[in-house]
Structures are given as C-alpha cells and as structure tokens.
N, C-alpha and C positions, 0 to 999 in steps of 0.2 A: 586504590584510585582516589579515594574520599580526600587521602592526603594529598597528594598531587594536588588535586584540582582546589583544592585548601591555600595552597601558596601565592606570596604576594610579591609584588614588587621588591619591597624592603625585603625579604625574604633573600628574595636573588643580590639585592646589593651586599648583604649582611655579609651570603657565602661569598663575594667577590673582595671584601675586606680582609677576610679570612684565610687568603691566601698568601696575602701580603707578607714578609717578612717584619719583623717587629722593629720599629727604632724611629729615632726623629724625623726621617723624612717622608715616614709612613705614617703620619698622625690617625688616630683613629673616630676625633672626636668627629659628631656632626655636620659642623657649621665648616668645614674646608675646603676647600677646593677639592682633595680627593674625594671626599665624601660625597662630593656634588657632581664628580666623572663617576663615582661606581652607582650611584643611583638612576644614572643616565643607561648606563652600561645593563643593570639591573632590569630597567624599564625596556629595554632591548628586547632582552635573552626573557621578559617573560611573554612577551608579545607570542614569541615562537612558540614558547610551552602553552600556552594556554591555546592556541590552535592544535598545537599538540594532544592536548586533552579534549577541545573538542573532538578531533578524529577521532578517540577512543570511545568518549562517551557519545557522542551526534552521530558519527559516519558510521559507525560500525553497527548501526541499528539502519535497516533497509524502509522503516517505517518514515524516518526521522532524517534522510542523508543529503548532501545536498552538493556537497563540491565532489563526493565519489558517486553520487549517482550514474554517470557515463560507465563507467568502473563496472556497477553490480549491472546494468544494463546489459552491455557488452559479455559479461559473465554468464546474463541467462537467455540470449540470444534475443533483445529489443535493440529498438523497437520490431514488434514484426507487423502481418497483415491485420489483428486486431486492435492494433494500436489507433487511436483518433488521430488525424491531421492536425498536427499545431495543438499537440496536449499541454494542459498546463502541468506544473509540475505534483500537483496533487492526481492528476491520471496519471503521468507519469511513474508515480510510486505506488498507484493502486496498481498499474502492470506490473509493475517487479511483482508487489506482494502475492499476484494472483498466481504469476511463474513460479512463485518459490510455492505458494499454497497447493499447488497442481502438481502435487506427488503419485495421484494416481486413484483412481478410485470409482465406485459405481453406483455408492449408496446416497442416499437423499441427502444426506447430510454433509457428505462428501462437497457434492455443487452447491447447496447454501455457505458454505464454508467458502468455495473459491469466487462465488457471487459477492460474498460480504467483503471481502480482502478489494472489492474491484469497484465497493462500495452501493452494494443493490441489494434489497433485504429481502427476499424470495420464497416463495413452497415451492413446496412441487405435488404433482397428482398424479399417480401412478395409475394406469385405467388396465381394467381387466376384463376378460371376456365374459358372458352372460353362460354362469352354468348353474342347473338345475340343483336343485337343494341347497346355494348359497343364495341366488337372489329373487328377487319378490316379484310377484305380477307388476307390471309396467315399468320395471327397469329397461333400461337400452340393451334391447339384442346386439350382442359385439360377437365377433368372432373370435375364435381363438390368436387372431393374428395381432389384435387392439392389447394383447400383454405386451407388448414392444412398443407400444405408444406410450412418452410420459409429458406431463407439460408443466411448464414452468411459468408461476404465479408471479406477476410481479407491478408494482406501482406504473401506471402509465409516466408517469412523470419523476424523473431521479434526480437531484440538485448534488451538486457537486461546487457549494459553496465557497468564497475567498475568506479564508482564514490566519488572522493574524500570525506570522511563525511558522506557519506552515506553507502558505502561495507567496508567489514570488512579485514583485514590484511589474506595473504595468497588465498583469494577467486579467480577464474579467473575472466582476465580484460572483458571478455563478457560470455554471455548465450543464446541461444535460442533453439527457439522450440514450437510448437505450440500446444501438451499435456494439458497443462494446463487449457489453451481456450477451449479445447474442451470438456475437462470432463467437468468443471464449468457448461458451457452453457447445454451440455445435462443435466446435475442435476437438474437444475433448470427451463427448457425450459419446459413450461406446456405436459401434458401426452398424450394428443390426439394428438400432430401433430409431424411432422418427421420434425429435423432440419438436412440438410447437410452445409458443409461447403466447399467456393471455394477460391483459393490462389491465390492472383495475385502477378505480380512481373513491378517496375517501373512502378507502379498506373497503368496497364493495367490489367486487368480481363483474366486470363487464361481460356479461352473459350473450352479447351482441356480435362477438369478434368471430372471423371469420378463418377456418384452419384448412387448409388442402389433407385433405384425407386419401389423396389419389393411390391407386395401389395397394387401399386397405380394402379389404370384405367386411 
C-alpha cells in the first residue's frame, strides 16, 4: 500500500510513454507534444488512483469514512431510534463505532468501552444489598433486590466539538447532550436490572439527582 499511495503523476505518464512503440514519430523526449498528452493523460489516471487509495486507506477505517459512510451504516442497521435528529457526521460515526463496539457483553468495562466509542467517558457503580459481616454500622440497608441496580457515572455536560478533517463544512462548531448515552445503554443493558444514570460536573458526583427507585425494596 505505502507504494501505491507513493506514486505520482509523472509516475503514470512515464508508464503511458512506455507503452509506446519505439521510433520517430513516438519521440520520447520532454518538451513534445506527446510528452505534453501523456502528462495530461497521466494527471487523469492518477486523480482515480489516488481516490483509489483513499478508499483503501480513509474508507475502509469506520472511524475515519466518509463517502462509504451510508455503506457501513446501512451494513449495521443506522440510523436507528438512538440516533440524534440531524447528527453531524462525527455522531454519525460515533453510532457506527458504538454498533460495531456492541458485540455483547455485561461487564463494567464492557459499557465504558461502548460509551467511549459514542464518545462519553463514564463509571459505573455497581450497588449491592446490605449483608451482615460485609458492611458496617450506618451503611444503606438495601435489599437483596438493589444487586440488579447499577448506575452510570457520567459528565453533566459532553461536547462533541468541530474538528478540522473530521466534521463536515457548514455543521456547528460543538454538540451535546446526553440522549444518546442513554438510549444505547438502556438498549443494551441486560433485562433484569434497572440502570439509572447520575451527572456530575467538574469531576464531582452531583450527589443531588433524583432516581425512581419504584419497584425496589
């Protein structure tokens, strides 16, 4: 590939002289008129290659794609219902990557993983019920039922900033909003347990927020 994407113009004219059979009316020098259609010819045929090469090296990375984006979309069933209205193209490509990153899974690290791909930096808190000989005087009496509760830590505020090479002309210079996160994660967050999510702001834990605990003991 390194060679490919190495090649130049002159490159391409060189192999079009090349073809030529040899003799007076085929001159090779320069400064000729032939010389001057195979350079033309040359500056053609490399136009295509080098799109060429981009597809190889640009499109074929899902992080990075941009005229096969509709392609990988379409491939992993986008947009669907967690998709933003009128995403720019950098949500656009945090969906794919979150679709491809959502292979499957239950562990903490699992959802940090498909939070980051979606571009949201997150914990998680796993809560467990109050049992004798693990916790201490004035911990939270929970029920056994609070093991199926876990919640998800995350910045009140996510920027999804315009990025030279990466956003597209006309898009705004930022986005946020935290919709995204949330659908995803409920979608995916296994059936039996109740996930809530708490917002902090300047790395502190908004200790204030408000969670429906309906249906727990």
């Amino acid at each position: 590939m390194s060679f490919l994407a190495g090649l130049t113009t002159d490159d391409f004219a060189q192999a079009i002289a090349r073809l030529y059979p040899r003799g007076r009316a085929l001159p090779r020098e320069s400064d000729t008129t032939l010389a001057r259609l195979n350079a033309a010819l040359g500056d053609a045929i490399f136009g295509v290659h080098a799109e060429g090469v981009a597809l190889l090296e640009r499109e074929a990375d899902p992080a990075y794609t941009v005229e096969l984006l509709p392609d990988w979309e379409a491939e992993y069933g986008l947009p669907d219902p967690c998709t933003p209205a009128n995403p720019t193209l950098q949500q656009r490509r945090n969906a794919l990557l979150a679709k491809i990153a959502g292979i499957g899974g239950q562990s903490s690290a699992y959802y940090i993983a498909v939070a980051a791909s979606l571009g949201y930096q997150i914990s998680i808190t796993e809560l467990q019920p109050f049992r004798v000989g693990r916790n201490r005087m004035g911990d939270n009496l929970r029920s056994s039922a609070w093991q199926f509760v876990w919640i998800v830590n995350a910045p009140l505020t996510t920027f999804t900033r315009f990025r030279a090479g990466q956003s597209a002309t006309g898009e705004p210079l930022a986005t946020w909003g935290n919709a995204p996160l949330e659908c995803v994660i409920r979608r995916i967050a296994p059936a039996h347990t109740a996930v809530h999510f708490a917002y902090h702001t300047s790395g502190t834990l908004d200790l204030d927020i408000q969670l429906d605990y309906s249906g727990i003991d």
